[in-house]
LUMLUM-714211 format. One record per residue: y negated, x negated, z of N, C-alpha, C in turn; chain. Coordinates in pm, 1 decimal. Layout:
<rs>
+----------+----------+----------+----------+----------+----------+----------+----------+----------+----+
|     n_c2 |     n_c1 |     n_c3 |    ca_c2 |    ca_c1 |    ca_c3 |     c_c2 |     c_c1 |     c_c3 | ch |
+----------+----------+----------+----------+----------+----------+----------+----------+----------+----+
|        Y |        X |        Z |        Y |        X |        Z |        Y |        X |        Z |  A |
...
+----------+----------+----------+----------+----------+----------+----------+----------+----------+----+
</rs>
This chain:
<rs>
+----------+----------+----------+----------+----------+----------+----------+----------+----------+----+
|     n_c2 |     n_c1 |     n_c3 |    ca_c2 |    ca_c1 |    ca_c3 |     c_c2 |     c_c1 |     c_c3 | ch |
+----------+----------+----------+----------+----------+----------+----------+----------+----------+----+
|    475.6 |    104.3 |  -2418.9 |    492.5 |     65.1 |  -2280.3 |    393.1 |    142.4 |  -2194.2 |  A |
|    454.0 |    184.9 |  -2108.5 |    365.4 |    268.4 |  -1968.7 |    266.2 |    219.8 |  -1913.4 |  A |
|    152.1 |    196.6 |  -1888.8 |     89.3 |    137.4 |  -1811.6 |     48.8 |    207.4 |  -1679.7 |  A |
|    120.8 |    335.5 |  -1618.7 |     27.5 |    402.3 |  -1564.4 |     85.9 |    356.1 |  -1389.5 |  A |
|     -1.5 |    322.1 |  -1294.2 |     20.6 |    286.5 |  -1192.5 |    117.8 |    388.1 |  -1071.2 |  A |
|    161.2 |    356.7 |  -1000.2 |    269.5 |    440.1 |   -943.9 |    238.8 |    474.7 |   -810.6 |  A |
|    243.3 |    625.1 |   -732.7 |    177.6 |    639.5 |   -592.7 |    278.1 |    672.0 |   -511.0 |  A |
|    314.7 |    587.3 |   -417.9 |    415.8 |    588.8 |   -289.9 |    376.4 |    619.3 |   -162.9 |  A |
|    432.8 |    653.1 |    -81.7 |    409.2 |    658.5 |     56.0 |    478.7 |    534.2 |    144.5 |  A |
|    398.8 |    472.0 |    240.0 |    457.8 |    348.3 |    282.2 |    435.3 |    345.7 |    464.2 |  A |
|    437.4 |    237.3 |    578.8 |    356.8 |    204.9 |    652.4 |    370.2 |    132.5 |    668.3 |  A |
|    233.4 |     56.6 |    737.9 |    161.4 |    -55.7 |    738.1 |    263.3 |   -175.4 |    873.7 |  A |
|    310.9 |   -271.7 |    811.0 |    400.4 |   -337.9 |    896.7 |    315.7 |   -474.8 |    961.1 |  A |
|    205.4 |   -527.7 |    881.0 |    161.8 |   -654.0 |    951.3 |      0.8 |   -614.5 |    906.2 |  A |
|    -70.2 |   -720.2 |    977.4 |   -177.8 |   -703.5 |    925.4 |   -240.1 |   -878.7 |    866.7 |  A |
|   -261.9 |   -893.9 |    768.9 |   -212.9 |  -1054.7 |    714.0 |   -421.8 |  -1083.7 |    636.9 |  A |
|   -429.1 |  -1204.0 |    626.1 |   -546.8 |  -1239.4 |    642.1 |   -630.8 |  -1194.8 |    518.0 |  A |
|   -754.9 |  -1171.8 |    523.8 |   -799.7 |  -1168.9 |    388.3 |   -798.0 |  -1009.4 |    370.2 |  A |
|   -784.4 |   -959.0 |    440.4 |   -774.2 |   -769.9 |    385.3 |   -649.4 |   -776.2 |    365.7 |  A |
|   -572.7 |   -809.7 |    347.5 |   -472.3 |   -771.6 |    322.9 |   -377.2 |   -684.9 |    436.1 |  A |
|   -269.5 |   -604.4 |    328.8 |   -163.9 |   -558.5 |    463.3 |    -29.2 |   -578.9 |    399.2 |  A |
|     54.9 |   -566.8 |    490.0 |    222.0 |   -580.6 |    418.5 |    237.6 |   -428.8 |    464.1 |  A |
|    282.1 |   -350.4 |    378.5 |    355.5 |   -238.6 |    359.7 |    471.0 |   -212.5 |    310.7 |  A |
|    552.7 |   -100.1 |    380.3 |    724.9 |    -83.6 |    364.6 |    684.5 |     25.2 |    292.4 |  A |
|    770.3 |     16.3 |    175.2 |    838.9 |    173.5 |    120.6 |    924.5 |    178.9 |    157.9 |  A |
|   1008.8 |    291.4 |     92.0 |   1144.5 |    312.2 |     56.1 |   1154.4 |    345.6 |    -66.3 |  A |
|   1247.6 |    272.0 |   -134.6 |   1283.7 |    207.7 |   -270.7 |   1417.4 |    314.7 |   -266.3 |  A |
|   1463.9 |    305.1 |   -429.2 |   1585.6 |    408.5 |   -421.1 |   1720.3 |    361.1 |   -324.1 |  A |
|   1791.7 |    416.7 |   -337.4 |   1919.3 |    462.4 |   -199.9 |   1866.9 |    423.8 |    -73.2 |  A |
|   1686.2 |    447.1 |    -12.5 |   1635.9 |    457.5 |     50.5 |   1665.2 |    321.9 |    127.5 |  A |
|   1702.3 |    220.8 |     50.0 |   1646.0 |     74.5 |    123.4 |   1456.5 |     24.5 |    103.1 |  A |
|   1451.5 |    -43.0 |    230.1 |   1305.0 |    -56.7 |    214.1 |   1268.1 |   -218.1 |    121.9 |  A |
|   1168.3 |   -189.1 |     89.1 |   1063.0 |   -270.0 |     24.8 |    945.2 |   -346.6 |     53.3 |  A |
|    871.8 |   -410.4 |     60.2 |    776.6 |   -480.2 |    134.4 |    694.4 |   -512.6 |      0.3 |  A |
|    583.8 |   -468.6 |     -4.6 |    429.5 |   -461.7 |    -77.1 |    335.8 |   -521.7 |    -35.5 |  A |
|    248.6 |   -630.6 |    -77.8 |    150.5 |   -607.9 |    -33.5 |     36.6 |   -614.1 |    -68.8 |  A |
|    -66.3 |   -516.7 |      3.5 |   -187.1 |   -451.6 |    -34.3 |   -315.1 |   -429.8 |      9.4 |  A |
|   -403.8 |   -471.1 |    -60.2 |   -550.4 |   -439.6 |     -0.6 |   -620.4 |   -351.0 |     34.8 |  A |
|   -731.2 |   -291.5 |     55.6 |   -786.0 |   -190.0 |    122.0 |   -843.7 |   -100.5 |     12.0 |  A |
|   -838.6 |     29.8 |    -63.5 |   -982.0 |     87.2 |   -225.6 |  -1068.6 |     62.0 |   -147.2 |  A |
|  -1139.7 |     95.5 |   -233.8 |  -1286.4 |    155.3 |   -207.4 |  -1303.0 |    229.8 |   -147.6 |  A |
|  -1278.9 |    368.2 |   -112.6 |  -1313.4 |    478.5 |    -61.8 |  -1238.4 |    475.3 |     96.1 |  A |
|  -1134.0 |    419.8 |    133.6 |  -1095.2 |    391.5 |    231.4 |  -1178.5 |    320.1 |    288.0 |  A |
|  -1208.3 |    182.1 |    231.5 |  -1315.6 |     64.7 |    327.9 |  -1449.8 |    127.0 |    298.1 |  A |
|  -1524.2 |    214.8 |    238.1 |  -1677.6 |    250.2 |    250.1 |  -1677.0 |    319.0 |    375.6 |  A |
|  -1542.7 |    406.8 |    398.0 |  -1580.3 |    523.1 |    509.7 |  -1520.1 |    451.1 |    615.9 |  A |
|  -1518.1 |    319.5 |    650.2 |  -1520.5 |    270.0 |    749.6 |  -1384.2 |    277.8 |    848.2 |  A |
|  -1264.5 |    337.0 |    744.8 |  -1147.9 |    362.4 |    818.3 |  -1065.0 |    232.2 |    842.9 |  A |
|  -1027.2 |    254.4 |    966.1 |   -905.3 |    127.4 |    968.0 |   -774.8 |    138.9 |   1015.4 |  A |
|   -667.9 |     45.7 |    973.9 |   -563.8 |     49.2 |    927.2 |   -515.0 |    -32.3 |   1067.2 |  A |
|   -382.7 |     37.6 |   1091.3 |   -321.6 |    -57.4 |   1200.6 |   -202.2 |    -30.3 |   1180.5 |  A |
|    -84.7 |   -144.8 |   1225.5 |     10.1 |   -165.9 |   1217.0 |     85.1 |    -27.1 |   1278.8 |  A |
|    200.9 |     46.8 |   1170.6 |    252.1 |    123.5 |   1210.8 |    203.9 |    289.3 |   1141.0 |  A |
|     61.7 |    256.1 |   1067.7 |     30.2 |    399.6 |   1005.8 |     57.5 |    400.2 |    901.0 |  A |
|     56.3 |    519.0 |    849.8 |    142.0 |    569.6 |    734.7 |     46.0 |    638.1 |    612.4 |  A |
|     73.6 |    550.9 |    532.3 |    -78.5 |    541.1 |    364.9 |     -1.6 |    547.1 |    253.6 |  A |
|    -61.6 |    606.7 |    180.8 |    -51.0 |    603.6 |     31.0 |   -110.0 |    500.4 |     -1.0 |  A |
|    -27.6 |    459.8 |   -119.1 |    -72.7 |    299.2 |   -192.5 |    -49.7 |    338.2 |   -309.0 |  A |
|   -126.5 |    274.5 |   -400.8 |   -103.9 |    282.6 |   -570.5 |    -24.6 |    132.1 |   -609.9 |  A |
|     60.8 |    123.3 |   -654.2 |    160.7 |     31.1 |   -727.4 |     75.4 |    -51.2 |   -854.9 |  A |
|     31.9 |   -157.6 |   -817.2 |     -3.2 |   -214.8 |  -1007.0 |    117.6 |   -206.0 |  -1105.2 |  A |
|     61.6 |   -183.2 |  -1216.6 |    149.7 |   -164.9 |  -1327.8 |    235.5 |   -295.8 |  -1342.4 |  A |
|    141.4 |   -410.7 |  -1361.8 |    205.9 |   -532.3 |  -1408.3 |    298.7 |   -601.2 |  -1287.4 |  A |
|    232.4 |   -589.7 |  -1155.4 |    328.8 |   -561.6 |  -1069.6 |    360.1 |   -536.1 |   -899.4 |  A |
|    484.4 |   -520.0 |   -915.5 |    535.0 |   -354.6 |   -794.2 |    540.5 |   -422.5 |   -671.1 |  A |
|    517.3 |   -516.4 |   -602.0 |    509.2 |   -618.5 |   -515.9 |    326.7 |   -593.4 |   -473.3 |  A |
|    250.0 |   -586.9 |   -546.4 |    139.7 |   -584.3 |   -531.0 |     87.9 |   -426.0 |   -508.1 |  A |
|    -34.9 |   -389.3 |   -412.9 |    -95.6 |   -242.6 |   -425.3 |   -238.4 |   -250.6 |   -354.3 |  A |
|   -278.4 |    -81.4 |   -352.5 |   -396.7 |    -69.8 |   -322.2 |   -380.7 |     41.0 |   -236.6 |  A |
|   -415.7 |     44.6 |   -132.1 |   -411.2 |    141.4 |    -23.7 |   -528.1 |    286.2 |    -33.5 |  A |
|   -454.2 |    368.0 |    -82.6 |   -569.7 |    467.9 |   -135.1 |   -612.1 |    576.5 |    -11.8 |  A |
|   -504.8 |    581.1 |     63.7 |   -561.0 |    713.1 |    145.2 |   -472.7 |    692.0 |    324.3 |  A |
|   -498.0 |    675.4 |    419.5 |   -426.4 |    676.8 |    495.5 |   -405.8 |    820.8 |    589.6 |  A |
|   -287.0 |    844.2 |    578.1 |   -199.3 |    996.5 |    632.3 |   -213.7 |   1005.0 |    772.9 |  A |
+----------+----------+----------+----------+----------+----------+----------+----------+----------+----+
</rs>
């Protein structure tokens, strides 16, 4: 079994309590998806912030695809 986590491109649709964000992909035959995901490390040290409507890479947990981690915002 695979364990290896999966990297999408998404944007940020709400901004929900706790760090958290809800993020859209697009899932195959390009219907969207709704994730949601907290802030890495390297994003929240350098003090960047996230607002409704920008467009980030997120890493997918393995165990599961509903859940992520916002690695880099585009």
């Amino acid at each position: 079994m695979n364990h290896e986590s999966r990297i999408v491109e998404g944007t940020v649709i709400a901004q929900l309590p706790s760090g958290l964000y809800a993020v859209a992909i697009a899932g195959p035959q390009r219907e969207q998806a709704q994730v949601v995901a907290h802030i890495g490390g390297g994003v929240d040290r350098n003090f960047i912030r996230l607002l409704v409507g920008d467009r980030v890479l997120l890493e997918l947990m393995p165990r599961d695809r509903t859940r992520g981690r916002v690695t880099k915002k585009l």
